[in-house]
C-alpha positions in Angstrom: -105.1 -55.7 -47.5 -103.7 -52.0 -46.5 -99.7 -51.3 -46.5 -100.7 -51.0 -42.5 -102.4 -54.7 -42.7 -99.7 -56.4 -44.3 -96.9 -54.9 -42.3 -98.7 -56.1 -39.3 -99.2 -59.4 -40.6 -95.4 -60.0 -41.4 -94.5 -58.7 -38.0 -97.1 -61.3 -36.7 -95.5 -63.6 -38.3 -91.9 -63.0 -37.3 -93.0 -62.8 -33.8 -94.3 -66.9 -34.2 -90.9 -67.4 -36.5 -88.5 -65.8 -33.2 -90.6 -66.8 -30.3 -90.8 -63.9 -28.4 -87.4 -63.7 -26.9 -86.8 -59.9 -25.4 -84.1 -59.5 -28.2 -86.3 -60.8 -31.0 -87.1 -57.3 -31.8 -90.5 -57.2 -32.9 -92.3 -56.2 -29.7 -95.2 -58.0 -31.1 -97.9 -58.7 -28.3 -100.1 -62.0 -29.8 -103.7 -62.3 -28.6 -106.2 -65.3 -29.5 -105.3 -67.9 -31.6 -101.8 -66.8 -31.9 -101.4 -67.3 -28.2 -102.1 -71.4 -28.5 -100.2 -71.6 -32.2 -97.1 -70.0 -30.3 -97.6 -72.3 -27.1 -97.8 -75.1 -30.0 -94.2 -73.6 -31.6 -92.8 -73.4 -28.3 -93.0 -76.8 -27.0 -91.2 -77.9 -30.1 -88.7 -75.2 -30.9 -88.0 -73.6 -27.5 -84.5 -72.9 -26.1 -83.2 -76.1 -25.6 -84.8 -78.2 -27.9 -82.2 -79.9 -29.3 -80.9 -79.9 -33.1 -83.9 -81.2 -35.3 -84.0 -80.4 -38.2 -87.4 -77.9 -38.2 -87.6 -73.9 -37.9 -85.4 -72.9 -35.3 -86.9 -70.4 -33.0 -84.2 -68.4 -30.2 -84.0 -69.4 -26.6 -84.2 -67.2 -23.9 -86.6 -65.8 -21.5 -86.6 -69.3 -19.5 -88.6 -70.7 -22.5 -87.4 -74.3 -23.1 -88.9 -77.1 -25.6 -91.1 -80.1 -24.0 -93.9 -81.8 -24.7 -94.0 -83.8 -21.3 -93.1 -87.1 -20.8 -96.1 -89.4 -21.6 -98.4 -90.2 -24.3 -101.3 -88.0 -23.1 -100.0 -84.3 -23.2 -98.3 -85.5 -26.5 -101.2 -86.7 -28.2 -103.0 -82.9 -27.1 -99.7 -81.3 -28.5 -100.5 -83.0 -32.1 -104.5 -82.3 -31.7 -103.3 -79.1 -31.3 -100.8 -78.4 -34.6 -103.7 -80.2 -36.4 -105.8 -77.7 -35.7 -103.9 -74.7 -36.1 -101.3 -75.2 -39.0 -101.8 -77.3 -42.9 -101.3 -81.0 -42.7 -98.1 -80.6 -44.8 -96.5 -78.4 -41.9 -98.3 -80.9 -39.2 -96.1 -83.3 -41.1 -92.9 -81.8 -41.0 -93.3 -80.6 -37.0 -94.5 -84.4 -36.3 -91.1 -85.5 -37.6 -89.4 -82.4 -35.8 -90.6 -83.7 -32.6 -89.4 -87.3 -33.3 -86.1 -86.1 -34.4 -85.8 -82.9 -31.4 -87.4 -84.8 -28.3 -86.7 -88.1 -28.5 -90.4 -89.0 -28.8 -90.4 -92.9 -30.9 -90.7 -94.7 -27.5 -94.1 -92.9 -27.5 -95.1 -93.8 -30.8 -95.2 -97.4 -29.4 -98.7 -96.5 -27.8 -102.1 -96.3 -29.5 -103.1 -93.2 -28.1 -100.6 -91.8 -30.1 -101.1 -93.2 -33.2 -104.5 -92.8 -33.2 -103.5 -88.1 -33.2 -101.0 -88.4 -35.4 -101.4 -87.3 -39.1 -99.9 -90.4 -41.3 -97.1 -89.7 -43.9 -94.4 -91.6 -45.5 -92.0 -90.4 -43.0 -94.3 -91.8 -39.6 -94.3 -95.1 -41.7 -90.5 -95.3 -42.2 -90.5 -94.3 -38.0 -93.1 -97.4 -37.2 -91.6 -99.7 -39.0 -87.9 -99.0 -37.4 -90.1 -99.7 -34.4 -91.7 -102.8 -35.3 -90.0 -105.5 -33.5 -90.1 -103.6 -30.1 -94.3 -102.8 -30.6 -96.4 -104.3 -28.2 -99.3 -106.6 -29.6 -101.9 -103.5 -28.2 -100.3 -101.2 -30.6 -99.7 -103.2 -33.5 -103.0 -103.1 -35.2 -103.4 -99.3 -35.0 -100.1 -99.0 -36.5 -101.2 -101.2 -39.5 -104.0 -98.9 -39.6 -101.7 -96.1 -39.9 -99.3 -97.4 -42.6 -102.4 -98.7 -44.5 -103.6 -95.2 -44.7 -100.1 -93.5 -46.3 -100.1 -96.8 -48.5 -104.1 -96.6 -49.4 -102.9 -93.0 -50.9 -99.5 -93.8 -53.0 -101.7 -96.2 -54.6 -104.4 -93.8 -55.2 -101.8 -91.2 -56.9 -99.8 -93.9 -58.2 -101.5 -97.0 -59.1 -103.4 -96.6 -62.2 -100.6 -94.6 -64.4 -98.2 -97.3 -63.6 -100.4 -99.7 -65.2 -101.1 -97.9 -68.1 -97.4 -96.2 -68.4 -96.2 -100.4 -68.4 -98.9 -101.8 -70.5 -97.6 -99.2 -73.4 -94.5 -100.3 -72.7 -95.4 -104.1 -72.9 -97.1 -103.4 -76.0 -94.4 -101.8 -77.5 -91.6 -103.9 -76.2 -93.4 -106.8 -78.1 -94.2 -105.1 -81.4 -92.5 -107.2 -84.4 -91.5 -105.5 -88.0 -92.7 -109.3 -89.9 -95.6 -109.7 -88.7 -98.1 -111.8 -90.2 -101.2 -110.9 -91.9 -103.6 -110.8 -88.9 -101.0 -109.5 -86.5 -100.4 -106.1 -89.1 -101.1 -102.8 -86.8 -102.3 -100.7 -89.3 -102.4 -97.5 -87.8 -98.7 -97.6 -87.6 -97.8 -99.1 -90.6 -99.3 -96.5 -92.6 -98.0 -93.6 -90.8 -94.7 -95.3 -90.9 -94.5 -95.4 -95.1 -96.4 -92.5 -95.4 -93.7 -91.0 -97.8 -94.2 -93.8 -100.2 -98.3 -92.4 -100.8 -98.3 -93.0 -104.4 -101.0 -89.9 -105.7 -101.9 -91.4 -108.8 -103.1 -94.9 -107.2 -104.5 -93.5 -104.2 -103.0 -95.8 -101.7 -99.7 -96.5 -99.3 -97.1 -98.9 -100.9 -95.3 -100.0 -97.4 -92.1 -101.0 -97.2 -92.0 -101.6 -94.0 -94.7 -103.7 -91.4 -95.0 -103.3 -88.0 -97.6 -104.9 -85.8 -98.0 -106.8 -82.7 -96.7 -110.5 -81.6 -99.6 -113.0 -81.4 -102.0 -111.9 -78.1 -100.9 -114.0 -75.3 -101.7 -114.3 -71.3 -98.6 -115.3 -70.3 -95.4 -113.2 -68.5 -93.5 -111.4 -71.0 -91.3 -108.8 -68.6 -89.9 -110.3 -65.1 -89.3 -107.4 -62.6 -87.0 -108.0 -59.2 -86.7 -105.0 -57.1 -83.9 -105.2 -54.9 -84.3 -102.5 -52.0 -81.8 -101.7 -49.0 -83.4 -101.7 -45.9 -81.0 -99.5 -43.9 -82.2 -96.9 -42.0 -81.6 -94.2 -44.2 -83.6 -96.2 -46.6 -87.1 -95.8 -44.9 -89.2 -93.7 -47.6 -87.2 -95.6 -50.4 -88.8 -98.9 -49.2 -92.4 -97.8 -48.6 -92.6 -96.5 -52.2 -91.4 -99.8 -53.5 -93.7 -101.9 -51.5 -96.6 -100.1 -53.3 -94.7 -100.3 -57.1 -93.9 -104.1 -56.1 -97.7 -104.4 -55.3 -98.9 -103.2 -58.4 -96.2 -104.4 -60.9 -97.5 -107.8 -59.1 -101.4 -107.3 -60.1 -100.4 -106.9 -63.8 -100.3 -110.8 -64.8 -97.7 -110.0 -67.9 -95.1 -109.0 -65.4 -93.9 -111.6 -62.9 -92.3 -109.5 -59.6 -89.9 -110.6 -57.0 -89.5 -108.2 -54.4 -86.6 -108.6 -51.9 -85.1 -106.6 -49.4 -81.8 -107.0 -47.3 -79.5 -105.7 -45.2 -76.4 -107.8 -44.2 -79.1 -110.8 -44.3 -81.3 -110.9 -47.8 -85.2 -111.7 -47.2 -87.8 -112.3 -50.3 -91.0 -111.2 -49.7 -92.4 -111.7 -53.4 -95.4 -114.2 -51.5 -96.3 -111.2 -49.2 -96.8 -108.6 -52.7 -100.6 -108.9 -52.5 -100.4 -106.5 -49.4 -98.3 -104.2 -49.6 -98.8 -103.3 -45.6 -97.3 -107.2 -44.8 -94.5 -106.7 -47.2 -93.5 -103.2 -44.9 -94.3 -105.1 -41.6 -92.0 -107.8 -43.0 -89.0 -105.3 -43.2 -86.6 -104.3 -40.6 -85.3 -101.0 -41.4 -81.9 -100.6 -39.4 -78.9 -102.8 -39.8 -75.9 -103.3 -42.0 -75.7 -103.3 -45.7 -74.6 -106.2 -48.4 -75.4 -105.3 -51.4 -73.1 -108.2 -53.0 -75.6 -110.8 -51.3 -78.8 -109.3 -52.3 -77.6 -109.2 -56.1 -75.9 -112.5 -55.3 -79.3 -114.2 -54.7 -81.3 -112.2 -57.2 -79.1 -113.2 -60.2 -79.7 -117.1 -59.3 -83.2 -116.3 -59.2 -82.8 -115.0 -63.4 -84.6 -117.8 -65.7 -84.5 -115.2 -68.7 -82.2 -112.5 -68.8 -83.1 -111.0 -72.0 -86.3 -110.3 -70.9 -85.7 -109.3 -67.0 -85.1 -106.0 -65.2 -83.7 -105.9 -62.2 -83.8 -102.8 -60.2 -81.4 -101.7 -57.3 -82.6 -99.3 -55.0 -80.0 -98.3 -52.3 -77.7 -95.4 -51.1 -74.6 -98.0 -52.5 -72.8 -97.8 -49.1 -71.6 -101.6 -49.5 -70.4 -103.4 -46.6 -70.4 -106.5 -48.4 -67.3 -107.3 -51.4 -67.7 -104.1 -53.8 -65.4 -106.2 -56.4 -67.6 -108.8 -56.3 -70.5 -106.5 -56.6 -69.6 -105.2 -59.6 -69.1 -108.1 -61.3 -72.1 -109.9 -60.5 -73.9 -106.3 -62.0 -71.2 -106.4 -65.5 -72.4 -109.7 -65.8 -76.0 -109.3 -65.3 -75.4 -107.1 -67.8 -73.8 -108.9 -70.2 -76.5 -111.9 -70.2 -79.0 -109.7 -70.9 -80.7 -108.5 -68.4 -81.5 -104.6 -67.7 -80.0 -103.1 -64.8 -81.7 -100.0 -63.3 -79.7 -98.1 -59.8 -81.6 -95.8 -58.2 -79.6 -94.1 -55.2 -83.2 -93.4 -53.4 -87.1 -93.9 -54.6 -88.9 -90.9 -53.0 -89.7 -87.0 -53.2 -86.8 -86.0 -50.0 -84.5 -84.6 -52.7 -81.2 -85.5 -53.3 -80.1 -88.5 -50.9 -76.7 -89.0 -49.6 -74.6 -91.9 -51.3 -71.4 -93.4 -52.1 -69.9 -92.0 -55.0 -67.1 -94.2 -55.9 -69.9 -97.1 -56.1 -72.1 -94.9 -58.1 -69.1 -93.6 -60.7 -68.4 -97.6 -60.8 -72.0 -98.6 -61.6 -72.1 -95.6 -64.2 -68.8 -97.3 -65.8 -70.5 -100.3 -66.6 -73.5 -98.6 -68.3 -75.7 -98.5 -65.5 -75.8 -94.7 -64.1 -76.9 -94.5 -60.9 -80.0 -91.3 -60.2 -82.3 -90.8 -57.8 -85.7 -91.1 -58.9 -89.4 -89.9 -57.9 -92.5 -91.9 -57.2 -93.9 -89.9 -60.0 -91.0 -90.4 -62.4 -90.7 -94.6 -61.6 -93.2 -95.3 -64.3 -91.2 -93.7 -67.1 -87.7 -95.4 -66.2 -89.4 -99.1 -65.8 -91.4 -98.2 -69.2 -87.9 -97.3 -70.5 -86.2 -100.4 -69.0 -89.0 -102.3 -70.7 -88.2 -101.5 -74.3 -84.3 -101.3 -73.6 -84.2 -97.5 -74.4 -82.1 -94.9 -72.8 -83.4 -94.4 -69.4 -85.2 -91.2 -68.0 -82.6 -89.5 -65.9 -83.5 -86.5 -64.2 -81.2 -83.4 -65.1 -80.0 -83.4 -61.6 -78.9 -86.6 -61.3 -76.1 -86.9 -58.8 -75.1 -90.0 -59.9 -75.1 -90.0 -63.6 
């Protein structure tokens, strides 16, 4: 591309950014494509569009934002972005036009569903949605969330089975073993500084190996997730871990989820679609309950993790909170707070909770779907947890 190309190509692009007001200053006729992509921009980001979040684009010029009222021109508005921009910007203008125009009510017709490209974010929206969707709409909005969840577990799935079953294996490793039960891989690498030369051979001093095989549970799991609004990512991803921790059979996994009102959906876990349609994202928050009814729901604390995953703005008794977490604590059991589960960055949370939780050995981070693996492995084997350098609330 020419010096003359590329300066043409960034005023191009301005010109899309700006909008084409009279004082955008680029002067920047478009022609073909551009034409639609910049009708596409404006019905989002025009003058008077509101204060989403997206690209902001200038006013002027009589240009204002609208996609129309009805379900129709809206679903043509998302053929159209689907056509002309990568699904990861289709995503974020999608959530734009939620946010800008006022657009959920839509989302309640299948029309709709049926153009819109699914992400985590569209599935948090639905299911804020659930209890006012007609029965015509429901089952393409299943379709929709079983789509985004089809592809976590895709990404997901298999290296949080393998990631735990190291962990498993490790957490259950014994240093007397018996004769039969002797890993000898590790053993020798172990004493290899006793290699006595002249014999040829290892003397060990110390033997590690394995517990006796067994089928039955050796790790119980309860993840404990806030179903608040701000919440709505947080709980998709721990639908799908709760799904999968569920199909290994040496991890038994309760999965419940509250607001002001605490609901266990552990029978629901084979589906991970039913657990999120049996949600209600919205609502206040007691995080004292939830932990309340999880800790009389502890047969054997020494070999339980509980995980916590909420923003920690408690509406229930904080003292009482706390104490029920110190003495979860204290009977064994490993405590795991993780201020949000998802890739948005870092979430907003309450701090004095968080410096509290941190007090009594239990930091709270937030963590990424990719990086959940590593802190259960870690919870597993009672080591030091993986928290991210940026942890917020560490």
């Amino acid at each position: 591309m020419t010096t003359h190309d590329a300066a043409d190509e960034r005023l191009r692009r301005w010109r899309l950014v700006l909008g084409g007001d009279s004082a955008d200053g680029t002067g920047r006729a478009l022609t073909g494509q551009d034409v639609a992509m910049d009708g596409a921009l404006t019905a989002l980001y025009g003058g008077g569009g509101g204060s989403g979040t997206g690209t902001s684009r200038k006013g002027g010029g009589g240009r204002s934002a609208g996609l129309g009222a009805s379900a129709p021109s809206v679903a043509r508005w998302l053929g159209d972005i689907r056509t002309y921009f990568p699904s990861t910007v289709v995503q974020v203008m999608q959530r734009d036009a939620i946010q800008r125009l006022g657009l959920s009510a839509l989302l309640l017709e299948p029309e709709m569903l049926e153009a819109v490209e699914p992400d985590v974010h569209l599935v948090g929206t639905l299911l804020s949605l659930n209890k006012a969707m007609p029965e015509t709409t429901k089952e393409t909005a299943r379709a929709v969330v079983r789509k985004v969840v089809a592809d976590i577990e895709k990404r997901l799935a298999t290296r949080t089975r393998a990631t735990l079953t190291g962990a498993l294996d490790r957490s259950a490793r014994i240093n007397r073993p018996r004769h039969r039960d002797i890993d000898w891989d590790r053993t020798i690498r172990a004493n290899l500084r006793n290699y006595l030369p002249e014999y040829g051979t290892v003397v060990p001093e110390r033997l590690i190996g394995y517990g006796r095989a067994s089928q039955s549970v050796k790790k119980e799991v309860v993840l404990c997730i806030d179903q608040s609004g701000s919440m709505a990512a947080s709980v998709v991803y721990a639908s799908v871990f709760g799904a999968v921790l569920a199909s290994m059979r040496s991890i038994s996994t309760r999965l419940v989820v509250f607001d002001t009102a605490v609901v266990d959906l552990t029978d629901q876990l084979d589906d991970p679609v039913d657990v999120l349609f049996g949600t209600q994202l919205g609502g206040g928050t007691d995080i004292n309950r939830a932990l309340a009814y999880c800790q009389s729901q502890i047969t054997r604390p020494a070999d339980t993790v509980v995980v916590l995953i909420s923003d920690l703005y408690e509406g229930g008794i904080r003292d009482e909170m706390l104490k029920r977490v110190a003495a979860m604590k204290a009977s064994g059991v490993q405590f795991v707070a993780l201020l949000a589960l998802s890739d948005e960055g870092a979430p907003a949370y309450d701090r004095d909770h968080a410096a509290a939780l941190a007090a009594l050995g239990a930091p709270a981070f937030a963590c990424t779907p990719d990086l959940f693996p590593e802190v259960m492995a870690a919870a597993i084997e009672k080591r030091p947890l993986p928290i991210p350098d940026t942890a917020t609330g560490a």
